[in-house]
C-alpha positions in Angstrom: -34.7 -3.1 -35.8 -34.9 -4.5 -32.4 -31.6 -6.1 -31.0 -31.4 -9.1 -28.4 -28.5 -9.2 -26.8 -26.8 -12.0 -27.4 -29.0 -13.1 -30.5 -26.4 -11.1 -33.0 -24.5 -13.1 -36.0 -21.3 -12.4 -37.9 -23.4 -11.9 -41.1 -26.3 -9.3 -39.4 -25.6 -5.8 -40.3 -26.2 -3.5 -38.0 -26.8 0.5 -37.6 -24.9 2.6 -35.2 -28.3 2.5 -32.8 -28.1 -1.0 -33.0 -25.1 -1.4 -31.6 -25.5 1.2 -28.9 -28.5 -0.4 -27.9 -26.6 -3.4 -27.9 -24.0 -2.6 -26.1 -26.6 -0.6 -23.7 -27.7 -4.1 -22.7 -24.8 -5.7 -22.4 -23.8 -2.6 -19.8 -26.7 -2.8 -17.7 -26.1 -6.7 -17.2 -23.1 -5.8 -16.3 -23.6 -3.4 -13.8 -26.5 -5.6 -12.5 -23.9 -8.3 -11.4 -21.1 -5.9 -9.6 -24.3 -4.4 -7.7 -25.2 -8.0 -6.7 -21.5 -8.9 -5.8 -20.8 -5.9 -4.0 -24.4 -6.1 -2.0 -22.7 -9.6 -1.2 -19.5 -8.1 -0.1 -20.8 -5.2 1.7 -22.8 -8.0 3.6 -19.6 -9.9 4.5 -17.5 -6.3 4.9 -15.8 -7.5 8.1 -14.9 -11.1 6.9 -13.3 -9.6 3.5 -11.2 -7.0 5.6 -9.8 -9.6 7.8 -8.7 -11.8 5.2 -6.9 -9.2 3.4 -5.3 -7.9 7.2 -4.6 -11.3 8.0 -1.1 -11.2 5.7 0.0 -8.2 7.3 -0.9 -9.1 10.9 0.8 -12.6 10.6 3.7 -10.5 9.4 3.9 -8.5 12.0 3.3 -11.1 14.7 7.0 -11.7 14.8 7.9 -8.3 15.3 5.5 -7.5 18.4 6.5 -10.7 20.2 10.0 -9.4 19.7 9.5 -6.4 21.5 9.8 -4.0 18.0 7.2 -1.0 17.3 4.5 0.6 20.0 2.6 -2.8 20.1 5.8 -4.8 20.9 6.5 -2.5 23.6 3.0 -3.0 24.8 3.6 -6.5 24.4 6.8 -6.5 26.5 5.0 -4.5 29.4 2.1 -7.2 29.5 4.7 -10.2 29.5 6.3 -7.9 32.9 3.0 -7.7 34.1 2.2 -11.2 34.0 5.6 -12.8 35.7 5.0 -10.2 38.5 1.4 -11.4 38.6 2.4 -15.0 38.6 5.1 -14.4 41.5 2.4 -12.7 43.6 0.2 -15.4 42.9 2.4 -17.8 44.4 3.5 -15.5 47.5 -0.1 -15.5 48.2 -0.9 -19.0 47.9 1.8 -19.6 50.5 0.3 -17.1 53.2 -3.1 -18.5 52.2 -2.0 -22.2 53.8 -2.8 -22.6 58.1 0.9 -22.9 59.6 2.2 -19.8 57.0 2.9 -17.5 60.3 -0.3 -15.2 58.8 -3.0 -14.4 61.0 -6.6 -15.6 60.7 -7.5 -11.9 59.2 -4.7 -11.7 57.2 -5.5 -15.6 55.2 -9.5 -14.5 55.3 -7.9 -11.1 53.7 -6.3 -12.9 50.9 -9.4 -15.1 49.8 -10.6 -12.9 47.3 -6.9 -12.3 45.8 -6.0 -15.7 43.9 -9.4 -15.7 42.2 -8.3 -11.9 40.9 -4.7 -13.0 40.2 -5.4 -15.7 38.3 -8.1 -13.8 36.0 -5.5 -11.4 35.4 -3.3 -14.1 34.9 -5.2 -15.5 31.9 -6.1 -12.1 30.4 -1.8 -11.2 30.2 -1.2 -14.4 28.3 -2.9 -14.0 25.6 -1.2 -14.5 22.4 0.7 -11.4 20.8 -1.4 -9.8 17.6 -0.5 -8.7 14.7 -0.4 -5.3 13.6 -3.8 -3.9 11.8 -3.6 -0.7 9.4 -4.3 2.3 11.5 -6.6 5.3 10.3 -6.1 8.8 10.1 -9.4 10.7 8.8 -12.8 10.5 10.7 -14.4 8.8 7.3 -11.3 7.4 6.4 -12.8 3.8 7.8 -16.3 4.1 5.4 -14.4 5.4 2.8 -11.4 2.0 2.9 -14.4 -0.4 3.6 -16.3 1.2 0.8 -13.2 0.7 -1.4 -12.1 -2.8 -0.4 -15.7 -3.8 -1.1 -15.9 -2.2 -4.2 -12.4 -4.6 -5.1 -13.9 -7.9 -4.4 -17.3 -7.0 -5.6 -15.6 -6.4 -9.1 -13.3 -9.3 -8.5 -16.8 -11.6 -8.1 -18.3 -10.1 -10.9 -15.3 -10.3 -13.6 -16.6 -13.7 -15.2 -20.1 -12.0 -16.2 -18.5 -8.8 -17.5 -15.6 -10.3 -19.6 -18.6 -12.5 -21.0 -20.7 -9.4 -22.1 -17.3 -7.7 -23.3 -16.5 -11.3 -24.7 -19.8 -11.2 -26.5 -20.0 -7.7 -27.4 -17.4 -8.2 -29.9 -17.7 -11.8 -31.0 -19.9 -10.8 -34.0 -17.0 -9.0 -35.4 -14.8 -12.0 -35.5 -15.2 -14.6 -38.1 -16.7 -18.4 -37.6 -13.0 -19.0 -37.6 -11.8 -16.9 -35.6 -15.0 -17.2 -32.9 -13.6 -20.5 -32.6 -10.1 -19.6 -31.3 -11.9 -16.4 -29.3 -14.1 -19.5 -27.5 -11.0 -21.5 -26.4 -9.1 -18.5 -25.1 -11.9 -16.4 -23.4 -13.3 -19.3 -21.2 -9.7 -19.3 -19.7 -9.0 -15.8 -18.6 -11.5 -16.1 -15.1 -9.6 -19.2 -14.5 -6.6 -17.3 -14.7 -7.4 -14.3 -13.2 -8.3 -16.0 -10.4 -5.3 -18.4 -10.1 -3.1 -15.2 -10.2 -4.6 -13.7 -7.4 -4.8 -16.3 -5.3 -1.4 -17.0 -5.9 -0.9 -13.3 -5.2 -2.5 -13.7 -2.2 -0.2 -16.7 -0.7 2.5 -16.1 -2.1 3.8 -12.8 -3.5 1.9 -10.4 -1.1 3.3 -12.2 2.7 6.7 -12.3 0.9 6.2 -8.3 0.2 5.2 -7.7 3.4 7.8 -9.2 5.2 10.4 -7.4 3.3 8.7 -3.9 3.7 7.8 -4.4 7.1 11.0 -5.8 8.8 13.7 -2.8 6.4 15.2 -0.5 8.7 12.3 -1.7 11.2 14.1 -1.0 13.8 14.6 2.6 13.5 10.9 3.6 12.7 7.9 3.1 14.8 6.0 1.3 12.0 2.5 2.3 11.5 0.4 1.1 8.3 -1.9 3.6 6.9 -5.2 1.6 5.7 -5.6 2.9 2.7 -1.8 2.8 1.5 -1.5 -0.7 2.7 -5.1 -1.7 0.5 -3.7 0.2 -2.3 -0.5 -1.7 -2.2 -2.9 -5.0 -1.8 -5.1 -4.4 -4.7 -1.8 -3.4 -6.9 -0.3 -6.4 -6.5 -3.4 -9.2 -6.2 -4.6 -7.3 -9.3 -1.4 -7.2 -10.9 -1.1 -10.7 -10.6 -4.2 -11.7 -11.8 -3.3 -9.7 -15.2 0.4 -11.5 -15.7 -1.5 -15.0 -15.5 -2.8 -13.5 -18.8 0.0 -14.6 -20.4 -0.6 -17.9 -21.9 -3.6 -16.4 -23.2 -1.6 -13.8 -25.0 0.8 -16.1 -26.5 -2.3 -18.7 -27.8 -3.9 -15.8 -29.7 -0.4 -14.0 -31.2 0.3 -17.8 -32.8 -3.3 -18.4 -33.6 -3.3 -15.5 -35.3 0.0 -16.4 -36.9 2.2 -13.1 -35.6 4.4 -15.5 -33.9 5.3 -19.7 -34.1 6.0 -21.9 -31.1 9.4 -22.7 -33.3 10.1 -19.0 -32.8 9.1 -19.0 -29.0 11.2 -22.0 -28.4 14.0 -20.2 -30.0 14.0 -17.0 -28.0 13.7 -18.3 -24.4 16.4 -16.5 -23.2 14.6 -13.3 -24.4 11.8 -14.5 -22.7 13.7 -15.0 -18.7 14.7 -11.3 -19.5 11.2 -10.4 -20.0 9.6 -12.5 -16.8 12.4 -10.8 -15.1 11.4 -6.9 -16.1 8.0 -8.0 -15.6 8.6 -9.2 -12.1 11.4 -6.3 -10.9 8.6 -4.1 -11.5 6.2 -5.6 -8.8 6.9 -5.3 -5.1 9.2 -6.8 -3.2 12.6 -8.2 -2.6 15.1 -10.7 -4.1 13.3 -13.4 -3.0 9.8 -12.1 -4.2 11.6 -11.2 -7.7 12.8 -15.4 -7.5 8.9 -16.5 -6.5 7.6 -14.4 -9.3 9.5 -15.0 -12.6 9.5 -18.6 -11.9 5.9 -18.7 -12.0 5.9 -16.7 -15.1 8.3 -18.3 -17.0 6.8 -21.7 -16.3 3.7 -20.3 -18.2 5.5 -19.3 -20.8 6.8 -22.6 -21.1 3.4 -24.3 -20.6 2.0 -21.9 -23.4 4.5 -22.5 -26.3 3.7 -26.3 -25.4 -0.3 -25.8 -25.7 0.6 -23.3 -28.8 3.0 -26.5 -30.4 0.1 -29.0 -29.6 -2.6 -26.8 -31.4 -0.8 -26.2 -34.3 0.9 -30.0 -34.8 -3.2 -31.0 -34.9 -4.1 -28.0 -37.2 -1.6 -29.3 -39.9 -3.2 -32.9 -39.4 -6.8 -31.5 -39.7 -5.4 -29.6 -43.2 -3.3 -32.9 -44.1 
């Protein structure tokens, strides 16, 4: 029989066609919207790779206006430049003045000079720049702007696939448990999406500074664009998926493999766990501190939703 996507009940039985076709569908909807979002991205290539450079070069600002790595040197020799070209800029002002001792040809001479000097003045004191990741290959900046787009675009279009995966297997489920599925599903975008940001602001620039400022002064630091995006997308990413944690503990005691009384009872196992689960991410001591507290905090806010549920589930059976 003919399927509609979307259209399938708990009670329909279905043939192994059905559900291919089915999940066919569901596939090409899919697909559909990460071609959309990455047309979207591919559009807006240069505005999505400076705001995943713009961690790194305000990192790294610090380090060139200190004088450290090939773009702090260049930095030092412009800052030179510009004193000297200040200083001549005010020996020439002086012997522009009638009554300096220069001659008439000398002052008509030096007309053209302050003009020069103070363009050059401006141009040296500009504000140092951060460091950008530096490519190696011929393709290699397609192939990084290819993959960076190819990240967001999925990153856009992660709502509409986790709702055809969501409703993919929702017929399997029971009315009962359809109902718990609903409450958890429509939170895992939201959370996914409060992880990376909070990846983004918090976790990577704390990464970054760590990596970048170890043993800096003994290296000529040079970021490799497509180690630094990898590194970017692993933790961003990485992020997103550990905000999934409420939404893991809600369906383990909805499901009944776990209580909140049990939860409450093992929080100590639980700071061990945040802990593992952060010393495995990048970073310092500091970054390790900024991302267990986070963690455990949602641990703590899930075995409170998880209490809440089940104190009105034994009223709705009372």
């Amino acid at each position: 029989m003919a399927v509609a996507v979307g259209h399938i009940d708990h009670h329909d039985r279905l043939t192994v066609v059905d559900h291919l076709e089915e999940l066919r569908g569901r596939l090409i909807v899919s697909l559909a919207a990460l071609a959309v979002a990455f047309g979207l991205c591919m559009w807006q290539n240069h505005a999505l790779l400076h705001l995943i450079n713009k961690p790194l070069s305000h990192q790294t600002e610090k380090q060139v206006k200190a004088g450290n790595g090939p773009l702090g040197a260049t930095y030092t020799v412009q800052q030179s430049a510009r004193t000297v070209a200040t200083q001549l800029q005010v020996v020439v002002g002086a012997l522009e003045r009638p009554g300096s001792g220069a001659s008439a040809a000398t002052r008509a001479s030096l007309l053209g000079v302050a003009p020069e000097l103070h363009r050059a003045i401006t141009r040296l004191s500009k504000a140092p720049e951060g460091d950008k990741p530096v490519t190696l290959g011929i393709g290699e900046p397609f192939t990084t702007t290819i993959g960076v787009t190819l990240l967001f675009a999925f990153i856009l279009a992660l709502p509409v696939i986790l709702y055809e995966l969501y409703g993919f297997m929702l017929p399997a489920f029971s009315p009962e448990q359809q109902k718990i599925a609903n409450s958890l599903m429509l939170a895992i975008p939201l959370l996914f999406v409060t992880g990376v940001l909070f990846g983004y602001f918090v976790v990577l620039p704390s990464a970054l500074r760590f990596f970048q400022n170890f043993n800096s002064g003994e290296f000529n630091v040079l970021v490799q664009a497509s180690q630094y995006y990898h590194f970017a997308a692993v933790v961003l990413l990485a992020m997103g998926l550990v905000f999934q944690v409420p939404v893991g503990i809600l369906a383990a005691t909805r499901a009944g493999v776990v209580t909140p009384t049990q939860l409450r009872g093992n929080r100590r196992y639980a700071i061990l766990a945040c802990g593992a689960v952060a010393a495995f991410l990048p970073g310092d001591a500091i970054t390790l501190l900024l991302e267990t507290v986070p963690l455990y905090l949602l641990f703590e806010v899930s075995v409170l939703l998880a209490s809440i549920i089940e104190r009105r589930e034994r009223r709705r059976l009372a």
